[in-house]
MMTF fields as JSON, N, C-alpha, C and O atoms, coordinates in Angstrom:
{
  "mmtfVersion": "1.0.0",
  "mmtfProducer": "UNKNOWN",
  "numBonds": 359,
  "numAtoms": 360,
  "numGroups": 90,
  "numChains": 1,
  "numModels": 1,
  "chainsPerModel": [1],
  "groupsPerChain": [90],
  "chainIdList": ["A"],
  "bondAtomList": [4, 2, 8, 6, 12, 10, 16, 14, 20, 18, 24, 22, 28, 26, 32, 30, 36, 34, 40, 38, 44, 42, 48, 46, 52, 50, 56, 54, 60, 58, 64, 62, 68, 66, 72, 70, 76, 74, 80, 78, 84, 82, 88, 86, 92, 90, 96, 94, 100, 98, 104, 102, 108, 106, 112, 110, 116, 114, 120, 118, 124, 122, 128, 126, 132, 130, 136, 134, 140, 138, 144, 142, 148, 146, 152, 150, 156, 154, 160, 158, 164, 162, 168, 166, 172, 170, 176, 174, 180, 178, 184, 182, 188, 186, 192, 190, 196, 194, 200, 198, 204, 202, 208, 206, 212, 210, 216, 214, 220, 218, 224, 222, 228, 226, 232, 230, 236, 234, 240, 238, 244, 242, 248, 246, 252, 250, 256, 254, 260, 258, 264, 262, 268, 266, 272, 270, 276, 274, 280, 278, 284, 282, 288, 286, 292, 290, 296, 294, 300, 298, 304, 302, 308, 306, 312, 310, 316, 314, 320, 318, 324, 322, 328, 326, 332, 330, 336, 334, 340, 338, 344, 342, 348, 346, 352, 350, 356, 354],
  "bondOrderList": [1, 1, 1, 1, 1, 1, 1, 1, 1, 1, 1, 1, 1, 1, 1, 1, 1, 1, 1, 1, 1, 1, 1, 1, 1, 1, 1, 1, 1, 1, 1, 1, 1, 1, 1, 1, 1, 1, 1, 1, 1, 1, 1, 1, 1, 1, 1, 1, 1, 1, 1, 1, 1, 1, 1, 1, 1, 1, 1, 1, 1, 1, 1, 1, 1, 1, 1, 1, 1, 1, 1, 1, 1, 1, 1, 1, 1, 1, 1, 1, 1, 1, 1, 1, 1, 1, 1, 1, 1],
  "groupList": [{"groupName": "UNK", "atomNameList": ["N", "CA", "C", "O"], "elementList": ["N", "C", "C", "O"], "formalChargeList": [0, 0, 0, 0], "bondAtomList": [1, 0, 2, 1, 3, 2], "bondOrderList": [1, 1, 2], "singleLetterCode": "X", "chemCompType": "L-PEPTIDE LINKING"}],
  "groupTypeList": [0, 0, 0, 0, 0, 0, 0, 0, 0, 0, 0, 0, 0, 0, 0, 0, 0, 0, 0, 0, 0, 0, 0, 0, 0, 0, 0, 0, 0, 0, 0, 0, 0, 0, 0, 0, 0, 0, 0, 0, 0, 0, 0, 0, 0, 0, 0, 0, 0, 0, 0, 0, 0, 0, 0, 0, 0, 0, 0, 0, 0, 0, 0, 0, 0, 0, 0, 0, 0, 0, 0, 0, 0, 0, 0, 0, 0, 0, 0, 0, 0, 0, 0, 0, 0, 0, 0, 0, 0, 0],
  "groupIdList": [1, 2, 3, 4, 5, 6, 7, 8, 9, 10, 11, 12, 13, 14, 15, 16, 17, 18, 19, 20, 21, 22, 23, 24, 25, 26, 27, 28, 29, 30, 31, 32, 33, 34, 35, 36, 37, 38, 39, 40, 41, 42, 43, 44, 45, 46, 47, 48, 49, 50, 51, 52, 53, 54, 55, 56, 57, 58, 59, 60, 61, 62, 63, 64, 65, 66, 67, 68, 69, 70, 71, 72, 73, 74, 75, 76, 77, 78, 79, 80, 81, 82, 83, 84, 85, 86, 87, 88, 89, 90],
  "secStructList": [7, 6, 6, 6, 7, 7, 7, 7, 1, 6, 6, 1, 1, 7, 1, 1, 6, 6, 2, 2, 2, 2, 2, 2, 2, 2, 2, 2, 2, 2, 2, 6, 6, 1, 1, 1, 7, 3, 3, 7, 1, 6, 6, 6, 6, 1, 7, 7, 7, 3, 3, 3, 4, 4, 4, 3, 3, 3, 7, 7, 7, 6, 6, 1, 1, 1, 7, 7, 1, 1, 7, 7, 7, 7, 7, 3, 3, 7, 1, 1, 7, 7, 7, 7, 7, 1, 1, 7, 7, 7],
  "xCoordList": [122.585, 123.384, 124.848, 125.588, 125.221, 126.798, 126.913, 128.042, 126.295, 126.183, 126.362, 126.312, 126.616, 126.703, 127.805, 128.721, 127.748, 128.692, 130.46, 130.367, 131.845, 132.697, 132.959, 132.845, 133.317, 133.603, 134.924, 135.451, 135.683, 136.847, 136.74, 135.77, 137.49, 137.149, 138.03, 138.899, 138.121, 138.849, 139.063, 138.156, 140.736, 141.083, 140.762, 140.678, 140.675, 140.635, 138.795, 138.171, 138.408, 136.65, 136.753, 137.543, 136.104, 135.5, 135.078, 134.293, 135.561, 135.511, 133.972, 133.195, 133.392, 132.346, 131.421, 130.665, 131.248, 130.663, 128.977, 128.168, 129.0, 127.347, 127.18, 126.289, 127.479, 127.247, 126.398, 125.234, 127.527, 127.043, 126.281, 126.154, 125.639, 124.686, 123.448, 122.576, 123.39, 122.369, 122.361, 121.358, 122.778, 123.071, 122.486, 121.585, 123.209, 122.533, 120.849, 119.932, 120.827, 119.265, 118.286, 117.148, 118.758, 117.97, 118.344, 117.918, 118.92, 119.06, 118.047, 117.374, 118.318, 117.97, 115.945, 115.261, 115.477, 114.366, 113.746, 112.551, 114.589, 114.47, 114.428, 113.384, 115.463, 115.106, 114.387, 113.852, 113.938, 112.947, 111.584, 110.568, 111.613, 110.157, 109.727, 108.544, 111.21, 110.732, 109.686, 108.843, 109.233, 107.579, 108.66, 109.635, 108.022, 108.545, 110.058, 110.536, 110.79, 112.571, 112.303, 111.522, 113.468, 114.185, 115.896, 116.738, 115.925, 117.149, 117.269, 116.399, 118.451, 118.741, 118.482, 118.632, 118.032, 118.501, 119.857, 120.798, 120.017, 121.294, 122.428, 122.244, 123.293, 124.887, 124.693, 125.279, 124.241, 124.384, 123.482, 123.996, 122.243, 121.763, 122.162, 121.469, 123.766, 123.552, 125.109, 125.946, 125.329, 125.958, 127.773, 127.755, 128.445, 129.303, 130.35, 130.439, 130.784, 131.545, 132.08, 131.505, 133.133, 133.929, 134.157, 134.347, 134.134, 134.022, 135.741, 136.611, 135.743, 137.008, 137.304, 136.446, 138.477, 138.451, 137.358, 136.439, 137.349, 136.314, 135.367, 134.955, 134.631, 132.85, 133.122, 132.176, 134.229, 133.716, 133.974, 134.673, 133.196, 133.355, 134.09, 134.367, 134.349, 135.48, 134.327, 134.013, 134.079, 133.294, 133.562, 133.949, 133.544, 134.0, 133.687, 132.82, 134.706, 134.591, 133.846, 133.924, 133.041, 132.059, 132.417, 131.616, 134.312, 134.327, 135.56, 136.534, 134.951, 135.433, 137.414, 137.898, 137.853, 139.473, 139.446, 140.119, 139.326, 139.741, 138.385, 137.327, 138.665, 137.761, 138.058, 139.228, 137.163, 137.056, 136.276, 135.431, 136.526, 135.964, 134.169, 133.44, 133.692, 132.594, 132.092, 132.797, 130.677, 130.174, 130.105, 130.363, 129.753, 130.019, 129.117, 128.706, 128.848, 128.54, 127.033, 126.535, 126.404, 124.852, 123.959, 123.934, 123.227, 122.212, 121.072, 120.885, 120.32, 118.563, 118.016, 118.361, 116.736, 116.143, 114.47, 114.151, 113.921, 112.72, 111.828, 112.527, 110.407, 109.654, 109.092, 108.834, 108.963, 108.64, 109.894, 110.918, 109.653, 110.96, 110.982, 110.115, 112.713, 112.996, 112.038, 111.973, 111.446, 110.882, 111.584, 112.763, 111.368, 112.161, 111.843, 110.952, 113.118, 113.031, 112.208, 112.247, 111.422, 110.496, 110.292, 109.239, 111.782, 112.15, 113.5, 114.182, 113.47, 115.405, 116.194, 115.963, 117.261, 118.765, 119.549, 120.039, 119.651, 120.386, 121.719, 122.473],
  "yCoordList": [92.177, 93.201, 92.76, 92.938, 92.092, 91.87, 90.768, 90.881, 89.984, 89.374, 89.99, 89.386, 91.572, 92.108, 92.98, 93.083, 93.413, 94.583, 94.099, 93.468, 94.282, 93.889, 95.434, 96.56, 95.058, 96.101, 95.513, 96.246, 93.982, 93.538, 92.933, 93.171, 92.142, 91.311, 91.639, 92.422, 91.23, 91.434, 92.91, 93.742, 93.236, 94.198, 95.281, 96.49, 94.225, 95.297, 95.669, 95.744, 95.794, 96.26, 97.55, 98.235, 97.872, 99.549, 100.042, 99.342, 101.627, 102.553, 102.718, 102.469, 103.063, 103.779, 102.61, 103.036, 101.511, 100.516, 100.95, 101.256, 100.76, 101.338, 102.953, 102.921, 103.383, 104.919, 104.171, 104.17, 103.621, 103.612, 102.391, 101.956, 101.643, 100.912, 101.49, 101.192, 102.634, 103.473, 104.254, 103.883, 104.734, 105.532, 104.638, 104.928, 103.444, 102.538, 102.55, 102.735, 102.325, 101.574, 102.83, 102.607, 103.871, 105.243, 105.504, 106.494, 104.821, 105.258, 104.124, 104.28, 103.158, 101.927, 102.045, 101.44, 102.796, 102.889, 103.867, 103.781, 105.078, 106.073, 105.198, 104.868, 104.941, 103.936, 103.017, 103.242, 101.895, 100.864, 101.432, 100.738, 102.914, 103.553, 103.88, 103.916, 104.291, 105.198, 104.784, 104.436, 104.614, 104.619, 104.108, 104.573, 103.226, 102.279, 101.923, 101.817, 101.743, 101.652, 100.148, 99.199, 100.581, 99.572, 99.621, 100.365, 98.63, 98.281, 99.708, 100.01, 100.209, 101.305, 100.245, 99.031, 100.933, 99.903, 99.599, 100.33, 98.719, 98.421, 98.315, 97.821, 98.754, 98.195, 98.889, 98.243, 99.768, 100.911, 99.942, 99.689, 99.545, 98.515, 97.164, 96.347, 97.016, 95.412, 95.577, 96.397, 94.573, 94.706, 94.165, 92.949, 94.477, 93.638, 92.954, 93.7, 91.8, 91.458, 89.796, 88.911, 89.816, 88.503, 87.721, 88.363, 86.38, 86.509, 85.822, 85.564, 85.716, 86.187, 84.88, 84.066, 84.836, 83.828, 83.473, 84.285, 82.773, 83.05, 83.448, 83.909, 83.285, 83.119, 85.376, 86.161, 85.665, 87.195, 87.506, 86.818, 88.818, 89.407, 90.654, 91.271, 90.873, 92.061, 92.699, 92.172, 93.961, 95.18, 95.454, 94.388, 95.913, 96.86, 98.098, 98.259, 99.353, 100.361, 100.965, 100.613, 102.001, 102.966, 102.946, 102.857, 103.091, 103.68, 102.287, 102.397, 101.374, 100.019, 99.654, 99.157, 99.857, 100.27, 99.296, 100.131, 98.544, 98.045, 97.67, 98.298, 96.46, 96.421, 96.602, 96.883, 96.515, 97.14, 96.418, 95.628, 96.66, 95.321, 95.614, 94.673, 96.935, 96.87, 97.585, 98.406, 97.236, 97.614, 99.317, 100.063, 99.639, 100.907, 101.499, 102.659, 100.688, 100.562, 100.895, 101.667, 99.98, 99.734, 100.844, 101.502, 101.048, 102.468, 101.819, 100.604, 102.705, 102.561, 104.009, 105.172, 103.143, 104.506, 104.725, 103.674, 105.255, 105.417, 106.298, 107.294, 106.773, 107.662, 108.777, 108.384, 110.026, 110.897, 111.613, 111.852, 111.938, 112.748, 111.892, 111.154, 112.281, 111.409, 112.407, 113.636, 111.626, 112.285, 113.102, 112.752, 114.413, 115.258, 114.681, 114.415, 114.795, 114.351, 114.744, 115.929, 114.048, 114.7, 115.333, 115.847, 115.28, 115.946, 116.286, 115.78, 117.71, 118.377, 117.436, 116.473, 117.587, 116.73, 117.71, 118.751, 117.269, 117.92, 117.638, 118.179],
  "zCoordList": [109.585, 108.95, 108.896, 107.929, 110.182, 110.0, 108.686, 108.208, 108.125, 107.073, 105.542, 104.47, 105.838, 104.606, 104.787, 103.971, 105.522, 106.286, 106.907, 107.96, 106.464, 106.988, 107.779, 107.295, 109.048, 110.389, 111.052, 111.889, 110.726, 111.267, 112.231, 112.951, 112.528, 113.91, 114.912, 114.529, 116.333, 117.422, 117.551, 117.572, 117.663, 117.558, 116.08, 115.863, 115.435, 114.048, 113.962, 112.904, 114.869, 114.303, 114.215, 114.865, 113.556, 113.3, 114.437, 115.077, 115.097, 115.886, 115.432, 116.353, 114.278, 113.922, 113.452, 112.579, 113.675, 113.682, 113.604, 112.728, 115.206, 115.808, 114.674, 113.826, 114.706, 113.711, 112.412, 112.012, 112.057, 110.699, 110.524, 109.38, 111.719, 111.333, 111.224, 110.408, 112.391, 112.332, 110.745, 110.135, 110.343, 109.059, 107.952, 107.166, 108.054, 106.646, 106.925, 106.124, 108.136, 108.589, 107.993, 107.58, 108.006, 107.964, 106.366, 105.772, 105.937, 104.543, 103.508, 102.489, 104.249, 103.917, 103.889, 103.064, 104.799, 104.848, 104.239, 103.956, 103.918, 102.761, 101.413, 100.849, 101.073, 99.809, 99.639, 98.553, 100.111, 100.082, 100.287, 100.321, 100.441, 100.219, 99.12, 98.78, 98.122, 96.942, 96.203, 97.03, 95.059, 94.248, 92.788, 92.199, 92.719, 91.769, 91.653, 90.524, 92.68, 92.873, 91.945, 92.012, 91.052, 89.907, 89.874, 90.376, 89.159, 88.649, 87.213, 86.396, 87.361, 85.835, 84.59, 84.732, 83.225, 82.276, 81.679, 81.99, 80.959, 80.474, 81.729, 82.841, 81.352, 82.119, 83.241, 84.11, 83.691, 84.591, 85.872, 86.962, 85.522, 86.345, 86.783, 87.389, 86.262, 86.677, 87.478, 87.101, 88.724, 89.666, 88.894, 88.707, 88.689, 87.687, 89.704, 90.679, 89.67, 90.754, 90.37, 89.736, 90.905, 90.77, 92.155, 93.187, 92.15, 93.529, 93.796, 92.964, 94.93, 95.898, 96.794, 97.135, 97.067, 98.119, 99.231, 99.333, 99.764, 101.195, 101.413, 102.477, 99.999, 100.141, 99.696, 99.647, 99.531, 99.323, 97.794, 97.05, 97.404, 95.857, 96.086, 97.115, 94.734, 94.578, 92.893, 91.826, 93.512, 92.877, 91.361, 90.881, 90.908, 89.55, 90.123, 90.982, 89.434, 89.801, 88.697, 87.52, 89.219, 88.328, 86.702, 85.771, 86.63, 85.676, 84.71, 83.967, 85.161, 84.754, 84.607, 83.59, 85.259, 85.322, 86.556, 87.161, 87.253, 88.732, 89.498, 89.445, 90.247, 91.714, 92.734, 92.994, 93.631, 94.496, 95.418, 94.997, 97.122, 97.78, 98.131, 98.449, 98.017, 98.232, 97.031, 96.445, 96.59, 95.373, 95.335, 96.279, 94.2, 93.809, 92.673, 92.723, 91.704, 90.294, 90.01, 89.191, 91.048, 90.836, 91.037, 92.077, 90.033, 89.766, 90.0, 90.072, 90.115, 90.291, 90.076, 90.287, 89.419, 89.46, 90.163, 90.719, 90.217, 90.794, 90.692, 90.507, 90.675, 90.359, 91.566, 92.703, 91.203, 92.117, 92.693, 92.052, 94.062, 94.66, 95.847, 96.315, 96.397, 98.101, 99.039, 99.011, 99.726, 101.131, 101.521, 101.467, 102.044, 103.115, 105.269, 106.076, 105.152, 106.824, 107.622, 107.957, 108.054, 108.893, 110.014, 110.39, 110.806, 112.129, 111.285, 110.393, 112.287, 112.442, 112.575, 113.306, 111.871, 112.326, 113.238, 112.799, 114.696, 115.629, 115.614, 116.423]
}
């Protein structure tokens, strides 16, 4: 995950680091379930990014005016409905 994810190094890492690894992981497994998950057609499906010094890319924003350091843009679509959670969120 840290391979995708910037959180900062040394002093500068993210307070909410651990949180939101949990969060992706649980989101991440909601989506890679859906029933036929695709790419959108046309422009809306394709990732637009430039890349950046130091092995990194810089985003396009939704509404094509500026980038941005983490993506934003990329749609998908998929068939059926999202699962409902299967336990309470406490």
């Amino acid at each position: 995950m840290e391979s995708y994810i910037h959180y900062g190094v040394g002093p500068h890492t993210c307070l909410g680091g651990e949180a939101s690894k949990v969060a992706l992981t649980a989101m991440l497994r909601v989506v890679g379930r859906l029933d036929n998950l695709r790419r959108a057609p046309g422009p809306q499906g394709e990732l637009k990014k430039i890349p950046r010094p130091h092995g990194f890319y810089s985003y396009m924003r939704e509404d094509d005016t500026s980038f941005f350091a983490f993506p934003m843009s990329w749609k998908v679509h998929y068939d059926g409905e999202i699962p409902q959670c299967s336990q309470p969120v406490s």
